[in-house]
N, C-alpha and C positions, 0 to 999 in steps of 0.2 A: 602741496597745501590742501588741508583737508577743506571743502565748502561746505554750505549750510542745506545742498539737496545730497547731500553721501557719496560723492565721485569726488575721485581724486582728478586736480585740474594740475599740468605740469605748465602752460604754455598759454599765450592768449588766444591761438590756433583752436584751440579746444571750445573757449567759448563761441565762436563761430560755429563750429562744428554740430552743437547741442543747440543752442537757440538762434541762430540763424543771422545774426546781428553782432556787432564788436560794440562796445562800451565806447571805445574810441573814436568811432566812424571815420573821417577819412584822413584825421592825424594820425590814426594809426602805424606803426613800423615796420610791422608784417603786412604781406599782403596775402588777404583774403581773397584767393580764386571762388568766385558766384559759379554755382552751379550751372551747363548746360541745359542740361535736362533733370526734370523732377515732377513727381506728384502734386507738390506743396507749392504755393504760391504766398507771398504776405502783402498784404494791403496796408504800406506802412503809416500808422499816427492816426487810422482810419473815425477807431471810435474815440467821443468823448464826454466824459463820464461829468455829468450836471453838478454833480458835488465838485469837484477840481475846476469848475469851470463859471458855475455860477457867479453870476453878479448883477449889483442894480445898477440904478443908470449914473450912480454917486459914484460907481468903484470899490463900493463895500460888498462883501460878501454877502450871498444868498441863501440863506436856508435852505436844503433839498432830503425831502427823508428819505429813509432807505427803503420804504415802499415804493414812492417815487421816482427812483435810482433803477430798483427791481425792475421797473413796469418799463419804462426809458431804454433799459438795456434789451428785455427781451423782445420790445416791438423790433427794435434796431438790428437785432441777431436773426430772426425770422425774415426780416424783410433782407436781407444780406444774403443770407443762407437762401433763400426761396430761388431768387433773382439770380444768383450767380450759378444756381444747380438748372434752374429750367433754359440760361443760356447758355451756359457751356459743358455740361454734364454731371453725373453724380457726384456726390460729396461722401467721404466717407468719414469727415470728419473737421469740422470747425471750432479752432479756438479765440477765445480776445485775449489780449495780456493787459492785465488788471496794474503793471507796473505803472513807477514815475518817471522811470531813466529814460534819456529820450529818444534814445534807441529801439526801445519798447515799448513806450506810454503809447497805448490804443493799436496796439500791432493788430492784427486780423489774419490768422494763419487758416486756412483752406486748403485742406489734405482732398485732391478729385481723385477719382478711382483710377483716371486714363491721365498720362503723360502728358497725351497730345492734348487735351480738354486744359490743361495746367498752360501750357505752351501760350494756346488761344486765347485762356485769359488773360494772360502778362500783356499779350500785342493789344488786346483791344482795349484793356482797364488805363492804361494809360494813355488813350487818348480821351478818357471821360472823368467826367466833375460828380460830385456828391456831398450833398449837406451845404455845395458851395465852396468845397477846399476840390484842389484839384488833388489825381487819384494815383499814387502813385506805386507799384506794384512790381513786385520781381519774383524771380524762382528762390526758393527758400533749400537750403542743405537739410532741413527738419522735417522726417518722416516718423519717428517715434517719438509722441511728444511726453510718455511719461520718463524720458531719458532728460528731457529738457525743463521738465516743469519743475518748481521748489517743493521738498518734500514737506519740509519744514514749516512753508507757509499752509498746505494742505491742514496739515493737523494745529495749526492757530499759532505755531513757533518760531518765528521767524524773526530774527533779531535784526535784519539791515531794513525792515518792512519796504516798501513802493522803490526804493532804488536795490534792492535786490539784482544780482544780473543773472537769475534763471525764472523761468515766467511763471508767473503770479498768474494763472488762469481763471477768470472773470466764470462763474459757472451762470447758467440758464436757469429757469423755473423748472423743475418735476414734468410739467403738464407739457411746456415746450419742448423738454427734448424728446416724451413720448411720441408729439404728435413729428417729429423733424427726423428721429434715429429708428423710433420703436414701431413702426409699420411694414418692416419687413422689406422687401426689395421698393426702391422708389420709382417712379415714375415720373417724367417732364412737367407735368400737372395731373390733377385727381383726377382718378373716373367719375365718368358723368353719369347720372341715377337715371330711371328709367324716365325721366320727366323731362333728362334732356338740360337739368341744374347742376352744378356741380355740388357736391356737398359743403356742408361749412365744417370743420373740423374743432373750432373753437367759437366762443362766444362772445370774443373779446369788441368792443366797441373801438372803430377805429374812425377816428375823426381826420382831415387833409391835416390837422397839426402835430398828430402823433407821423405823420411821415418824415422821415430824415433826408429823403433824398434819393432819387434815384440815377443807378448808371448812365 
């Protein structure tokens, strides 16, 4: 059966294999072996997106623009990304999935550079809360994620839209992933100027209500 990212999928074994997750979770008929060991770790159901979530105090929906959305997500991706690289080690790569399925809606996959730093974070993230929702976190079979993501959705074509079951990747700002990817080898935290400050790297105004939460 041909899918909507251009692999041919024979088996429900397969989607496991590529996004890290079964559509069916634990009705499922096959059994999905979780990896021992891995790079990748997923922080499952972690984010959540103000547009699918908003509401007033009546239960009617919320307006939320996509500037809004933008600003929301990237505070939420930097603070995530920072905190999770400066305690458990480098990242070489973090994605959200932008899905609806609920397998997927708000997954947080964290590719570290070291096995063991992957390990450490499984043991410690699930004994800790965030945003309020407790944290719930496993090793992931997904080391290549452009094997996993929808091709289709990339280029604006995706006919199953938010329940798609190959991941709808939530992208960053420009500016954000410069300052997170495009620096070159990273460090625990910045170096310090000769004043003995660390640098500010963005300009962004951050108030205690732009925080989501910490580990």
């Amino acid at each position: 059966m041909l899918l909507n990212n251009g692999n041919d999928i024979n088996s429900r074994q397969s989607w496991r294999v590529w996004i890290g997750a079964c559509r069916h979770g634990d009705r499922c008929s096959r059994l999905h072996n979780k990896p021992t060991f891995s790079q990748t770790i997923v922080l499952l159901n972690l984010y959540r997106n103000p547009q699918n979530t908003a509401q007033t105090a009546d239960g009617s929906h919320c307006h939320v623009s996509d500037v809004e959305v933008q600003e929301h997500y990237d505070n939420f991706f930097e603070e995530v990304f920072t905190e999770l690289q400066e305690k458990y080690g480098e990242i070489e790569e973090m994605n959200v999935c932008d899905n609806l399925g609920d397998h997927l809606v708000g997954n947080v996959y964290v590719k570290f550079r070291r096995e063991e730093d992957a390990e450490r974070a499984v043991v410690e993230l699930n004994n800790r809360w965030f945003n309020g929702q407790a944290v719930h976190a496993e090793l992931s079979p997904v080391t290549d994620f452009r094997e996993s993501c929808c091709r289709q959705y990339e280029m604006g074509e995706c006919t199953r839209g938010g329940f798609c079951n190959f991941m709808h990747l939530r992208p960053i700002s420009r500016d954000l992933r410069r300052q997170l990817y495009g620096r070159g080898p990273r460090r625990r935290s910045p170096p310090r100027s000769h004043t003995g400050h660390r640098p500010r790297e963005r300009n962004r105004r951050r108030s205690p209500d732009h925080r989501h939460g910490r580990f």
